[in-house]
C-alpha positions in Angstrom: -14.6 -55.9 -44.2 -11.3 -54.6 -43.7 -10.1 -53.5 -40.6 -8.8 -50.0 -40.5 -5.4 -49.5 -39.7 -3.8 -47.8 -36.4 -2.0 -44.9 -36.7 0.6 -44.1 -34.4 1.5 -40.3 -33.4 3.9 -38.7 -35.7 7.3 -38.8 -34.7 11.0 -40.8 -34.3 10.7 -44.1 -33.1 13.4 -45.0 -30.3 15.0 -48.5 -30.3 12.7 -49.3 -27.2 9.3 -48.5 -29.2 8.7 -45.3 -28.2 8.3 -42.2 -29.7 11.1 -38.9 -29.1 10.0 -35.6 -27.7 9.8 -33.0 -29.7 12.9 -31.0 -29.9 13.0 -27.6 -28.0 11.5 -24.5 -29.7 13.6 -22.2 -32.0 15.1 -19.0 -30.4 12.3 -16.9 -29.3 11.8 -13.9 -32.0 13.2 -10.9 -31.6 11.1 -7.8 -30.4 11.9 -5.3 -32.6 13.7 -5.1 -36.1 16.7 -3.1 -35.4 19.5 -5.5 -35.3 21.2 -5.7 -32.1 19.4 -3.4 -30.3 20.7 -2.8 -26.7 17.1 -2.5 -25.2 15.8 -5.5 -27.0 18.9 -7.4 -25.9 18.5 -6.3 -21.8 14.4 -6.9 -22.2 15.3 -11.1 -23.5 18.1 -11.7 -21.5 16.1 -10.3 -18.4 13.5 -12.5 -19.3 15.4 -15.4 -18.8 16.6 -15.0 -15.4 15.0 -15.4 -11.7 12.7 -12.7 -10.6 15.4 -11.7 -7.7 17.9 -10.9 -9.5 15.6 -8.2 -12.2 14.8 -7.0 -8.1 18.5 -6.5 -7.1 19.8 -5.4 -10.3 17.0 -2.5 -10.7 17.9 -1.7 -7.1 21.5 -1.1 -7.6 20.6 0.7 -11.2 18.1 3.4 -8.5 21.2 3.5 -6.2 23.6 4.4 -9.2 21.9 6.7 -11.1 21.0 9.0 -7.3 24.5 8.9 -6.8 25.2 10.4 -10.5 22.9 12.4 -9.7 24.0 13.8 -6.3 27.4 14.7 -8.1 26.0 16.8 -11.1 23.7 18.6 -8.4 27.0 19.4 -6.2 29.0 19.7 -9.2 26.1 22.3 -10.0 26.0 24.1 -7.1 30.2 25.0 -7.0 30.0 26.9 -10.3 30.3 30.7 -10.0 28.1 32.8 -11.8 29.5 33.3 -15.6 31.7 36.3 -16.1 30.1 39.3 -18.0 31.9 39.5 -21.8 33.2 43.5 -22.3 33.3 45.0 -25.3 36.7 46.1 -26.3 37.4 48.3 -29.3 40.1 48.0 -31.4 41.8 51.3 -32.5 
């Protein structure tokens, strides 16, 4: 009877016998289609990062955006009440 043969796992064979890992995984895919996409970009690259720092930058991104909005609502509340348009006829 013959004996069957061993197969070793799949893979390149290192000078000490062993077999290489698997290289890393391509770049993830992108989320949407539209090529460069600014919301796409900020959602992967946050993904990437420590959990504290999405926390501090969304906290300064609150803080920003109340103070742009405390000067449009004071910028708001200086402007005087529009001038009425009169008619004028030309003779």
């Amino acid at each position: 009877m013959a004996q069957a043969k061993r197969t070793e796992p799949r893979g390149k064979r290192t000078s000490g016998g062993g077999v290489r890992a698997a290289p890393p995984p391509a770049a993830p895919i992108p989320l949407c289609s539209v090529p460069f996409c600014p919301i796409c970009m900020a959602v992967t690259a946050v993904g990437e990062v420590r959990p504290e720092f999405v926390d501090h930058l969304m906290a300064a991104g609150r803080e920003f955006l109340l103070a742009l909005r405390a000067v449009i609502d004071t910028r708001l509340e200086g402007l005087e009440a529009p001038v009425k348009l009169e008619r004028l006829t030309i003779e």
